[in-house]
C-alpha positions as CSV (number, residue, x, y, z in Angstrom):
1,X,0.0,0.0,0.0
2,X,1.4,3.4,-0.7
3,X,1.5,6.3,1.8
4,X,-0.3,9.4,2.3
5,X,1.5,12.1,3.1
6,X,-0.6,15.0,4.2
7,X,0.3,18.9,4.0
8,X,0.5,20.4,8.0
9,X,-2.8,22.7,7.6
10,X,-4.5,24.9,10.6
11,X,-7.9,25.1,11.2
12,X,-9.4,28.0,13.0
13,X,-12.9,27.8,14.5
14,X,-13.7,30.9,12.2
15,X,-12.7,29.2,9.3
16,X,-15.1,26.5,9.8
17,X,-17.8,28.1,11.2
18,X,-17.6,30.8,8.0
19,X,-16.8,28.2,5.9
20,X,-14.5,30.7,4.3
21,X,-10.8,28.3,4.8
22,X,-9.7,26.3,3.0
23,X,-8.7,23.0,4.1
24,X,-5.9,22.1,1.2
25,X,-4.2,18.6,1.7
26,X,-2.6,16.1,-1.0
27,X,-5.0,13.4,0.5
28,X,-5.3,9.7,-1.3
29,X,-4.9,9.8,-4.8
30,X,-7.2,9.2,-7.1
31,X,-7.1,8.3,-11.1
32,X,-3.9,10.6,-10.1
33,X,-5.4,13.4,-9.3
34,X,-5.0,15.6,-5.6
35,X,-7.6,15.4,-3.7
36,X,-9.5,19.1,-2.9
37,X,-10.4,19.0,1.0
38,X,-11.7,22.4,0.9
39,X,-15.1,22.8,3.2
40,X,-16.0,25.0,0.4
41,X,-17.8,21.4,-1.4
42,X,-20.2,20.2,0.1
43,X,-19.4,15.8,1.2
44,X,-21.6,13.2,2.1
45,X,-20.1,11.0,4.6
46,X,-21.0,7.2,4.7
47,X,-20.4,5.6,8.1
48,X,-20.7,1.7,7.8
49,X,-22.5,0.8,11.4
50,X,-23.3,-3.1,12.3
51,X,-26.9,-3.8,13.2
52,X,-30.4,-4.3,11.9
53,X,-31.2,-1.3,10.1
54,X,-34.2,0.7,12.0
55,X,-37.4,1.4,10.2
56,X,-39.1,3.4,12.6
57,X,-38.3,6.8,11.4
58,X,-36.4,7.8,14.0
59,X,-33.0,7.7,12.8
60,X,-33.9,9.0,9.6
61,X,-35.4,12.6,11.6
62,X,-32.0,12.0,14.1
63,X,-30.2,12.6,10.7
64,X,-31.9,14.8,9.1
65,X,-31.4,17.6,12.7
66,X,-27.6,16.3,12.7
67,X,-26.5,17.4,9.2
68,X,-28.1,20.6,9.3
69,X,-25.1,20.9,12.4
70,X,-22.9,19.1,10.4
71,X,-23.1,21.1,7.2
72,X,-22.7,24.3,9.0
73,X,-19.6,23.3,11.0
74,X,-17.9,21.7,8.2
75,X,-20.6,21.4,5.4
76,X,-20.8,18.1,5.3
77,X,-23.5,15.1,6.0
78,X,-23.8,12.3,7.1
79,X,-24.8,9.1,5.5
80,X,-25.4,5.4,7.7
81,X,-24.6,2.2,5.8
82,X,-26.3,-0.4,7.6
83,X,-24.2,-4.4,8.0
84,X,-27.4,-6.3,8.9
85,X,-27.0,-9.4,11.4
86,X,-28.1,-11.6,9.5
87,X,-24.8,-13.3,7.9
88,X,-23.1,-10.3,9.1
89,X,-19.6,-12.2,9.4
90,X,-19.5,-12.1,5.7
91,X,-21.1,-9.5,4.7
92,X,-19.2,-7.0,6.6
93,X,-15.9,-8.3,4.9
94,X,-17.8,-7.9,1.6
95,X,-18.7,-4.7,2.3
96,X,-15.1,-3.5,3.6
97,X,-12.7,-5.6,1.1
98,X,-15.3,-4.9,-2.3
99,X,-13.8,-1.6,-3.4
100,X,-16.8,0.8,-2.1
101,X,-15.7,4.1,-2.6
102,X,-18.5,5.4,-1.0
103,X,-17.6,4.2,2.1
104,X,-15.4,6.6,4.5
105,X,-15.8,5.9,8.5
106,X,-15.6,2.1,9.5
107,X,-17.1,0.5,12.5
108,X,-14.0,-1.7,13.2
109,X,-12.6,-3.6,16.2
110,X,-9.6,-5.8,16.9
111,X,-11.3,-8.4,19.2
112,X,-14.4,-9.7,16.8
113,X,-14.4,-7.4,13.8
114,X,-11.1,-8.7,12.1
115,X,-9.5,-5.2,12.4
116,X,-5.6,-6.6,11.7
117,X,-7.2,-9.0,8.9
118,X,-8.6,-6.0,6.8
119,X,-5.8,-4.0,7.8
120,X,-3.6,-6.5,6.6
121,X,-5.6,-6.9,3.1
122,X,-6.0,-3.3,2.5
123,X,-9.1,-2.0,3.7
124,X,-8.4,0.9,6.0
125,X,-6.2,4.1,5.0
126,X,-2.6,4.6,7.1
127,X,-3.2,8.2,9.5
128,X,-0.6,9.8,9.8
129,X,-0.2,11.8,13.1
130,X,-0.4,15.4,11.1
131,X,-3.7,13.9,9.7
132,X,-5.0,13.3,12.7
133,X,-3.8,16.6,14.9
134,X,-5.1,18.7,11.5
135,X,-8.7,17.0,11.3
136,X,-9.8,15.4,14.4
137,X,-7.4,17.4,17.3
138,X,-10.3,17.1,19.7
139,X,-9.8,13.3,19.4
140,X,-6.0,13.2,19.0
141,X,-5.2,14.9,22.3
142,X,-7.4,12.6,24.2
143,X,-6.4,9.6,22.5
144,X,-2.6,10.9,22.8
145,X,-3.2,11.8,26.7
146,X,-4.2,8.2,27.8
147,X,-1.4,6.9,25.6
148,X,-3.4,5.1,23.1
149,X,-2.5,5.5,20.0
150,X,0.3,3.0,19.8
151,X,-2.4,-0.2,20.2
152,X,-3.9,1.3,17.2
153,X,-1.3,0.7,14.5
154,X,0.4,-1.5,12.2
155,X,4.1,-1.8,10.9
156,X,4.8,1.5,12.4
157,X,1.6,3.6,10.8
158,X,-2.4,4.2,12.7
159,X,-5.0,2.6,11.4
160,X,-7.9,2.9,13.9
161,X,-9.0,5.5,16.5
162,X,-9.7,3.3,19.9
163,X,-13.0,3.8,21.5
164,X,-10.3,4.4,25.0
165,X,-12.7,6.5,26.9
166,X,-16.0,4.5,27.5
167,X,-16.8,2.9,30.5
168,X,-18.5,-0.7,29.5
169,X,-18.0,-4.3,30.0
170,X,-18.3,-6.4,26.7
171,X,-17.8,-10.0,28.9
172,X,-20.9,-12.3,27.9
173,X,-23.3,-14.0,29.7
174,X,-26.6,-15.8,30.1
175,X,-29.8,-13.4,31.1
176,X,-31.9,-15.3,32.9
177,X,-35.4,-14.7,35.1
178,X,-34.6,-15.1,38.7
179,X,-38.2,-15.6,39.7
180,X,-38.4,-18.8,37.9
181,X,-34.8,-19.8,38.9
182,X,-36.1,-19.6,42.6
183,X,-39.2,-21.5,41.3
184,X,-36.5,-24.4,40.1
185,X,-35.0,-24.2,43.6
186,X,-31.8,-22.5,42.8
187,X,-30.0,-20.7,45.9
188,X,-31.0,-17.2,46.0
189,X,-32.5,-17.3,42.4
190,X,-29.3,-17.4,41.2
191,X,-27.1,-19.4,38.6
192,X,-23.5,-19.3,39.9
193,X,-22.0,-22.0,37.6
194,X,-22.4,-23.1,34.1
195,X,-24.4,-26.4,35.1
196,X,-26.6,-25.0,37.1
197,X,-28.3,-23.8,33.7
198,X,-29.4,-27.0,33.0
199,X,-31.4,-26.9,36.5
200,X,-32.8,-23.7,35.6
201,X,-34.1,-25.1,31.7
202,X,-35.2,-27.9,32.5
203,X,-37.4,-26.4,35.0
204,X,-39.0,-23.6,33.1
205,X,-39.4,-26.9,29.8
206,X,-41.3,-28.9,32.3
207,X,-43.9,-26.2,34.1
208,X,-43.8,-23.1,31.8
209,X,-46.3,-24.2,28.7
210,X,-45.6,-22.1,25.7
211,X,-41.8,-21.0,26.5
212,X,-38.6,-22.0,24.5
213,X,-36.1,-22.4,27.7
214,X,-33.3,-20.5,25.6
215,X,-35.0,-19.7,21.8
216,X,-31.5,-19.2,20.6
217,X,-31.4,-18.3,17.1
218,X,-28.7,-20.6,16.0
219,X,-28.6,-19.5,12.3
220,X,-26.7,-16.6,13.4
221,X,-24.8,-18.7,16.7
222,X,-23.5,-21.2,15.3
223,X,-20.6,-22.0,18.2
224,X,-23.5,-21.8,20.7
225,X,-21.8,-22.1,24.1
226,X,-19.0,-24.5,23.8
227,X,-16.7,-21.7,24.3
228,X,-18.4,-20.5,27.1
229,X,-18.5,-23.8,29.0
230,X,-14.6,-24.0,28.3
231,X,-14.4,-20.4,29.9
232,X,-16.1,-21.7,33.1
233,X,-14.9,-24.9,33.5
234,X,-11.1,-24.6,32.6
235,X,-8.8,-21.7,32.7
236,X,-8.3,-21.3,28.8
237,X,-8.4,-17.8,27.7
238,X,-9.0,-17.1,24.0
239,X,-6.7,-15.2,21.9
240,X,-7.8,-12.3,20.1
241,X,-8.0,-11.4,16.4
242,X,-6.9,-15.0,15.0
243,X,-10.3,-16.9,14.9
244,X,-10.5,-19.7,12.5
245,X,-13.3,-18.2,10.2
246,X,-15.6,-17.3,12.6
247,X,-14.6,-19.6,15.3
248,X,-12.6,-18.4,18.6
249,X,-10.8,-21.3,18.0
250,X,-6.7,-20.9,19.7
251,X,-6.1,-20.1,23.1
252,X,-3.9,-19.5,26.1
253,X,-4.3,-20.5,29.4
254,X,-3.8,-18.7,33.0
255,X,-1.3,-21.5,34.0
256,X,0.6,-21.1,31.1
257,X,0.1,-18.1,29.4
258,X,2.3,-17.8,26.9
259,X,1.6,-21.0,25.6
260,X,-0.6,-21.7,21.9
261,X,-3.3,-24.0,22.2
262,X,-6.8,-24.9,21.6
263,X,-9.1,-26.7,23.8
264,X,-10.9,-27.6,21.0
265,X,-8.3,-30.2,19.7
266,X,-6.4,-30.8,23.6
267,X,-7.5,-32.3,26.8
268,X,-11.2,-33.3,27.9
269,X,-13.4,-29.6,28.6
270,X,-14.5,-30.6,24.7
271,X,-15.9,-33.5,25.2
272,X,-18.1,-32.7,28.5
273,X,-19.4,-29.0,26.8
274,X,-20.5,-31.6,23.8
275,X,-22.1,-34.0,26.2
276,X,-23.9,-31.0,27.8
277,X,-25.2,-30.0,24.7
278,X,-26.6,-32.9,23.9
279,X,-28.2,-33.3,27.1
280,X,-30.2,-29.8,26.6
281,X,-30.9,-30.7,23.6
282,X,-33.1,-33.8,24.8
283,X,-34.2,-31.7,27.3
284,X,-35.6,-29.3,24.7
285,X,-33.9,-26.3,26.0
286,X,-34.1,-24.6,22.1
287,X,-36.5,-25.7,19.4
288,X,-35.6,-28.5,17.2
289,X,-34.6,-26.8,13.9
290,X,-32.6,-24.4,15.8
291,X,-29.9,-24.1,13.6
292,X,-32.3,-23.0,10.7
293,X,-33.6,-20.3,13.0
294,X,-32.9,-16.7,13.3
295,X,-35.1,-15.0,16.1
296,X,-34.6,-12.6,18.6
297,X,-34.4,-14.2,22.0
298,X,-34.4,-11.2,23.6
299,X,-37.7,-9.5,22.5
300,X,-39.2,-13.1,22.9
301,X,-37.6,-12.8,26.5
302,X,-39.7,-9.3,26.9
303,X,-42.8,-10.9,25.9
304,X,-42.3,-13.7,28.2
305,X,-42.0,-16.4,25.3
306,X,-37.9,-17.4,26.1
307,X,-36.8,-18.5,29.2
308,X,-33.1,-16.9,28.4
309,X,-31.2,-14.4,26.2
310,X,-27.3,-14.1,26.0
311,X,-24.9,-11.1,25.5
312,X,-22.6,-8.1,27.2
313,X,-22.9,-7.6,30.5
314,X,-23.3,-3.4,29.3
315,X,-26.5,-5.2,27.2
316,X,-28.0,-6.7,30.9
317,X,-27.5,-3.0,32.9
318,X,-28.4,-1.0,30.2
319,X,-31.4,-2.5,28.3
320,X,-32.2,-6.4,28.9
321,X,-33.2,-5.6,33.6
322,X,-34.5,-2.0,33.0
323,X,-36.3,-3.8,30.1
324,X,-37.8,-6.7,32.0
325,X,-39.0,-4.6,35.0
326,X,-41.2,-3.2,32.6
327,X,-42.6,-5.8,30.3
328,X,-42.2,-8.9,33.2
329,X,-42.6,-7.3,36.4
330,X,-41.3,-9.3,38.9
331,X,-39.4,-11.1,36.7
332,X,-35.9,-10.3,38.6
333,X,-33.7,-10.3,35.6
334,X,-30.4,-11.4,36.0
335,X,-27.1,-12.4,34.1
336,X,-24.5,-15.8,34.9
337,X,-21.4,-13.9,33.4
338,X,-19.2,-17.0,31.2
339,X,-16.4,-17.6,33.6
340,X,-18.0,-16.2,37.1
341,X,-16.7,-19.3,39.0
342,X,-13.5,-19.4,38.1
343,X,-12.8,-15.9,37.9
344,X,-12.2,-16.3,33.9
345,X,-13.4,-13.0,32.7
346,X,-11.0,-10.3,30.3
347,X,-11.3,-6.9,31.0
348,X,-12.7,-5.1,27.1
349,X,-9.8,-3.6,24.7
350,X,-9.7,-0.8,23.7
351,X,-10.4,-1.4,20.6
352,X,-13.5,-3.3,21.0
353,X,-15.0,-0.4,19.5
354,X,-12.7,1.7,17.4
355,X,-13.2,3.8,13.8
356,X,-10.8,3.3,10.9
357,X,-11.1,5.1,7.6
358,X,-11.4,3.3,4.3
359,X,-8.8,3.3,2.2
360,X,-11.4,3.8,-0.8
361,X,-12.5,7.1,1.0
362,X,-12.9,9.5,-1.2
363,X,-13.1,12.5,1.5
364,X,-11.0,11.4,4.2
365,X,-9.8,14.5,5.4
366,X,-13.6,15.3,5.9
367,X,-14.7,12.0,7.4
368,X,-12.5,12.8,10.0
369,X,-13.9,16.0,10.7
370,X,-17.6,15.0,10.8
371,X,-15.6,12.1,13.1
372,X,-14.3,14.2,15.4
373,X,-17.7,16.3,15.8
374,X,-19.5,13.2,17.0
375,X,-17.2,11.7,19.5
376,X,-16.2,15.3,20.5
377,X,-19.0,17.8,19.8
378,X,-21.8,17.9,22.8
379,X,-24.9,19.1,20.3
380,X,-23.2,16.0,17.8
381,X,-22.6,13.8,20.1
382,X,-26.7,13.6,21.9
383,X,-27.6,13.4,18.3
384,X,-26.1,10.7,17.0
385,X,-25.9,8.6,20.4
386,X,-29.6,9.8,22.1
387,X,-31.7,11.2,18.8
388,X,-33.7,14.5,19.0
389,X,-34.5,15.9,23.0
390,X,-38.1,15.6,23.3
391,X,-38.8,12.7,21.1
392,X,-36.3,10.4,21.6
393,X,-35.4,11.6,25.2
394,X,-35.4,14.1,27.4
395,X,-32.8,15.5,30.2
396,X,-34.4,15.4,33.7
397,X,-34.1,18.0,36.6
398,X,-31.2,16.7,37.8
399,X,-29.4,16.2,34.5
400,X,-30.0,12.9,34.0
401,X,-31.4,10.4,30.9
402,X,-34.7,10.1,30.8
403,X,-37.2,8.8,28.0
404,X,-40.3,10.3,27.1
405,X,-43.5,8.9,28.4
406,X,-44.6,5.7,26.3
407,X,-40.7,4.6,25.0
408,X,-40.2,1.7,24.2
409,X,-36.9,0.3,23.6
410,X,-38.2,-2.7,21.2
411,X,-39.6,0.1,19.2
412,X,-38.8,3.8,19.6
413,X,-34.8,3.0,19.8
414,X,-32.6,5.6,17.7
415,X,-30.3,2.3,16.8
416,X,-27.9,4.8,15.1
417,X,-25.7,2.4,16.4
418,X,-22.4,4.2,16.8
419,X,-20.1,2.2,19.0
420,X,-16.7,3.4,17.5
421,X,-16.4,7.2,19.2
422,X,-18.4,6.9,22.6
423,X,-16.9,9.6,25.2
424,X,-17.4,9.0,28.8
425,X,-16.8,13.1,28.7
426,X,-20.2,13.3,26.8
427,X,-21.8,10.7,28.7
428,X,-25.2,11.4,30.0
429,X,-26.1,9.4,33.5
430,X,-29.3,7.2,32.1
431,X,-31.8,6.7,34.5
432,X,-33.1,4.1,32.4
433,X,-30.3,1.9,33.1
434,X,-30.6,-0.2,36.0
435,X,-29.2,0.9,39.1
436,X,-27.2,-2.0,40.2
437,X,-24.8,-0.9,37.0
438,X,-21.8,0.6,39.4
439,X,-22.4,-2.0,41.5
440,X,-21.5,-5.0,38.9
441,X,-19.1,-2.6,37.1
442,X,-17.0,-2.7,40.5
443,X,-17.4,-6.3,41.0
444,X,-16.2,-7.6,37.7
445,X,-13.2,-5.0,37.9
446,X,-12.2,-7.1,41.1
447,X,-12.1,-10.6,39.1
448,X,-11.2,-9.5,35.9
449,X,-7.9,-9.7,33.9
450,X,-6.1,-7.3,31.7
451,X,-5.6,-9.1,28.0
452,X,-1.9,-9.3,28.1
453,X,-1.5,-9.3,24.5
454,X,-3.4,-6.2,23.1
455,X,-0.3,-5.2,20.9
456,X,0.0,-9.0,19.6
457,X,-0.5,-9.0,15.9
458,X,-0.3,-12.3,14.2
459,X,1.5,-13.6,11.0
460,X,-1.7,-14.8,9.8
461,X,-0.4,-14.3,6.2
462,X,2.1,-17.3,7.0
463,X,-0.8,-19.6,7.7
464,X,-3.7,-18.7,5.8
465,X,-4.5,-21.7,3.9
466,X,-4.8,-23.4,7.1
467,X,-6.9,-21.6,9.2
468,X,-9.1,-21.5,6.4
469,X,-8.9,-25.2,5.9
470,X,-9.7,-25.5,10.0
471,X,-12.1,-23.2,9.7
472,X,-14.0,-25.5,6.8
473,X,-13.9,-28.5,9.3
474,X,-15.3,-26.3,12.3
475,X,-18.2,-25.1,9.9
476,X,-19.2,-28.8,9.8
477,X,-18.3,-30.2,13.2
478,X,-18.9,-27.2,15.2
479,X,-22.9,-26.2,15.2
480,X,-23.9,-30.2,15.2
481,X,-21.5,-30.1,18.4
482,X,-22.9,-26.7,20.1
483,X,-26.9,-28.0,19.8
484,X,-26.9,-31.6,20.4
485,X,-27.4,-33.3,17.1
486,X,-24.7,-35.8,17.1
487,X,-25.7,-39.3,19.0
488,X,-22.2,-39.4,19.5
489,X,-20.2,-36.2,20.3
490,X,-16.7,-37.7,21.2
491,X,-16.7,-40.2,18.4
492,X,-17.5,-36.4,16.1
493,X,-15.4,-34.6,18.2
494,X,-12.5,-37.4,17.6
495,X,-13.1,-37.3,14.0
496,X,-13.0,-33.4,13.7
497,X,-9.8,-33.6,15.7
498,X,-8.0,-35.7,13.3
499,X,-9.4,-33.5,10.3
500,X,-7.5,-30.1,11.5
501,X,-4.5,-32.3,12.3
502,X,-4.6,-33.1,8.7
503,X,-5.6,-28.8,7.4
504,X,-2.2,-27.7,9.8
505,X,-3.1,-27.4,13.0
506,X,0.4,-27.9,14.3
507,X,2.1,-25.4,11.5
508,X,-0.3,-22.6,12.9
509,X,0.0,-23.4,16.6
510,X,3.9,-22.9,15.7
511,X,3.4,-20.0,13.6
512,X,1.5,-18.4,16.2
513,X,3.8,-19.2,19.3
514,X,6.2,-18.1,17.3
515,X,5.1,-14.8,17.0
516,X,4.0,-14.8,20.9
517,X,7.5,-15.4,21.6
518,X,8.6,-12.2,20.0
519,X,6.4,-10.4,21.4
520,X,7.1,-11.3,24.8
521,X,10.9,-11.0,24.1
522,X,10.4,-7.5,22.7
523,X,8.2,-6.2,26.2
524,X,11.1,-8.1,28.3
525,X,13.4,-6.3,26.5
C-alpha cells in the first residue's frame, strides 16, 4: 500500500464556522489526481454501522437535525450504511474488502471485527499523526493523553481511532429470570456456575407451557456455548484477532500463558461442553430446527416467550433488567457472566470499538472531521448517540437520561448504532439503566484480567490456507457439536480432531507461538 502524506494545515474555528478556509491537503490519490479537502464542497459522509437497520423513522429525523449541524460546522452530512445481522460475518468483509468508494468511516474492532485481517488486506487508509492533529485534534489529544495510539497501529503507521474512553463491560453471559430460577430451587434465584443452567431449563421446559427455555437463534450462533463452557470450566483464555473463520478457536491458558493452544483439539473440557449439549438438547432447552432459526431471543424474552437471552454484560445494565422490569414485572432479571466461577473473565480492549477510515474514502480529510464532531461535539454527540430531546429523550431536573412517556426500547430506539467514538466526557447518566450498574461494574473490575496481548499482531499471512482449511472442518463439526445433534459427540469430536490435524493445525500453533515469543521478548526487552 502506498503512503499518504498530508500537507501540515491549521484550522481556525472561524474558518469553519464561516466556511470561508480552505482546508488544502494532497490526500489519497485518485485516477492521479489531488484530492481538494476544501469545506468550500459540500461531502456526504458514509459511516458503515453493524446492526439491523431501524425502520421506525427515528434515525432518519436524528439525521436529518444532525446534518443541518454538520453542514454548518464543516458542510458536510452524514450518511449510515447499515451491516445487517443476518450473515453479518460475511457481509461485513464484503462490504469493507469490495472496493466501495462510498464508504469513509468504518465500524472496526480488533477483538471480533477482524480489524488486523482488513488492515492487513488493504481495507483501511494509514493516518498519519499530522492527519490526525489537522482533522480530528479534539480526538487526538485525548487519544494521545491516555497513551493510546500505539495499540492502534500497524508496521509503524495508525489505522484505527480506539473507543479508550468509555466505560463498558463487553464480557458475555446468560440473562436469565430469577423468579423462575427460585421456582427451580436455585439458591438465591441465582445461577452461579455453568451447570446449574441445566437446573434452571429444564425447569422452566417442564412447568412453563408455551416458552422456548433459551430460543436461541442458532442461524446466526452457530458456536452456541461451547466456548463459554470451556471459559467456566477450565482456565483457557482465547486469543484475540486470530479466529478460525468465525470460530474463537486458539487459546492460552492462565497457568501457562504464553503458551498456543486450543481446547478444542487438547484435553477433555470438549468432550463434557459436547455431552452438555446434547443433554439440553433432549431436554428441549431450544426448538428442534434451531440451527435453521434466526429470532430474537431477547424480545421473545420481553414478551415472556424465552426463558433466556445471552450477551454483554453493558446489554443486561443497560437495556435487557430496566427492560424486563417493565414488560415482566417481577421477573428479577439477571445475568451468569461466562467464567464467574473461576474468575475467567477479560477486561474489554480498547479497541473493542474503534473507527478506521477506508482506504477507498474518497473524503478522508472530511470524514475525519464529521468524526471528530461526533465523538467530541456535545450538540453532535446527543444526536447521534440519544436522537432528538423531546422525542427520543429528554434530560431530567437533575441532568440525567430520561425517556419520554410511552418509550419503548423494542420500538422507539434511535439504533444509530455508533459504537466506535463513545466519550465518557459526553456521557449522560441514564436513568433508564438499572441501578445496580456501578455495582457490577465494580465487581467484575475485582475478578477481571487485563488481555496481556493487546499489541499481539499475528502472521496470519504465514498460515492462511490453514486456518481456512480449519475453519472449513469447524463449519461442519462445530454447530452439530454446540446443539446436540450428534448421538455421539466424542466419536464427532475425535473425528474433527483428526481433520484439523490433517488442514495444519500444528504449522499454525507454531506460527502463532512463534510470533507470541517475540512479542514477549520484545516487552522483556
Amino acid at each position: 500500500m502506498k503512503k499518504c502524506y498530508y500537507a501540515k494545515v491549521l484550522l481556525t474555528a472561524g474558518m469553519i464556522a464561516s466556511l470561508t478556509g480552505i482546508l488544502t491537503g494532497c490526500g489519497k490519490k485518485t485516477n492521479g489526481e489531488k484530492e481538494d479537502a476544501s469545506v468550500k464542497k459540500h461531502e456526504v459522509i458514509t459511516m458503515l454501522v453493524l446492526g439491523d437497520k431501524p425502520s421506525n423513522g427515528r434515525c432518519e429525523a436524528m439525521l436529518k437535525a444532525l446534518n443541518q449541524v454538520l453542514t454548518q460546522k464543516v458542510n458536510a452530512e452524514l450518511k449510515l450504511t447499515y451491516v445487517e445481522w443476518a450473515d453479518w460475518q460475511t457481509q461485513y468483509n464484503v462490504q469493507l474488502l469490495g472496493g466501495d468508494d462510498s464508504l469513509d468511516i468504518i465500524t472496526t474492532a480488533t477483538d471480533w471485527l477482524y480489524a488486523w485481517e482488513n488492515i492487513q488486506k488493504g481495507a483501511f487508509l494509514p493516518l498519519s499523526e499530522e492527519m490526525l492533529k489537522t482533522y480530528a485534534p479534539k480526538t487526538w489529544e485525548q487519544v494521545e493523553a491516555l497513551g493510546d495510539w500505539d495499540i492502534c497501529k500497524y508496521d509503524g503507521e495508525i489505522y484505527l481511532i480506539p473507543e479508550d474512553h468509555y466505560t463498558q463491560y463487553t464480557n458475555h453471559g446468560m440473562f436469565y429470570r430469577g423468579d423462575w430460577a427460585k421456582e427451580a430451587g436455585l439458591k438465591d434465584g441465582t445461577v452461579e456456575k455453568f451447570d446449574d443452567m441445566t437446573t434452571y431449563f429444564k425447569y422452566v421446559k417442564e412447568n412453563k407451557e408455551g416458552v422456548i427455555p433459551w430460543d436461541v437463534p442458532g442461524k446466526n450462533n452457530a458456536a452456541g456455548l461451547l466456548g463459554a463452557y470451556i471459559q467456566s470450566n477450565s482456565d483457557a483464555r482465547v486469543m484475540i484477532g486470530c479466529n478460525a473463520g468465525n470460530f474463537e478457536f486458539w487459546y492460552t491458558s492462565a497457568s501457562d500463558p504464553n503458551t498456543v493452544f486450543s481446547p478444542y483439539m487438547e484435553g477433555e473440557v470438549l468432550y463434557d461442553a459436547a455431552d452438555l449439549m446434547k443433554k439440553w438438547n433432549e431436554i428441549g432447552v431450544w426448538r428442534e430446527d434451531v440451527l435453521n432459526f434466526d429470532g430474537d431471543a431477547r424480545e421473545e424474552m420481553y414478551a415472556g416467550t424465552s426463558g433466556a437471552d445471552q450477551h454483554h454484560s453493558q446489554t443486561f445494565y443497560s437495556q435487557v433488567k430496566p427492560g424486563m422490569e417493565r414488560k415482566q414485572p417481577g421477573s428479577d432479571a439477571r445475568m451468569y457472566p461466562w467464567g464467574l466461577e473461576n474468575n475467567n473473565i477479560a477486561k474489554p480492549l480498547k479497541t473493542h470499538g474503534a473507527a478506521a477510515i477506508s482506504v477507498n474514502s474518497k473524503h478522508p480529510q472530511r470524514a475525519l472531521m464529521v468524526y471528530d464532531l461526533l465523538r467530541n461535539d456535545e450538540e453532535c454527540y446527543r444526536y447521534i448517540n440519544y436522537g432528538i430531546e423531546g422525542t427520543d429523550y429528554v434530560i431530567t431536573e437533575d441532568g440525567k437520561l430520561a425517556y419520554p412517556e410511552g418509550w419503548d426500547q423494542s420500538t422507539d430506539k434511535l439504533d444509530a448504532n455508533f459504537w466506535c467514538g463513545r466519550n465518557d466526557d459526553l456521557e449522560l447518566d441514564n436513568s433508564y439503566h438499572w441501578n445496580g450498574k456501578k455495582e457490577m461494574i465494580d465487581n467484575l473490575n475485582k475478578i477481571a484480567y487485563d488481555y496481556p496481548f493487546e499489541n499481539l499482531i499475528l502472521n496470519k499471512s504465514a498460515v492462511e490456507a490453514e486456518q481456512a482449511a480449519i475453519a472449513s472442518v469447524l463449519s461442519e463439526y462445530i454447530p452439530q457439536l454446540a446443539y446436540g445433534k450428534y448421538e455421539n459427540p466424542h466419536q464427532a469430536i475425535d473425528e474433527m480432531r483428526k481433520k484439523i490435524e490433517d488442514a495444519g493445525y500444528q504449522k499454525v500453533k507454531e506460527s502463532f507461538q512463534k510470533d507470541i515469543n517475540e512479542l514477549v521478548n520484545r516487552q522483556e526487552n
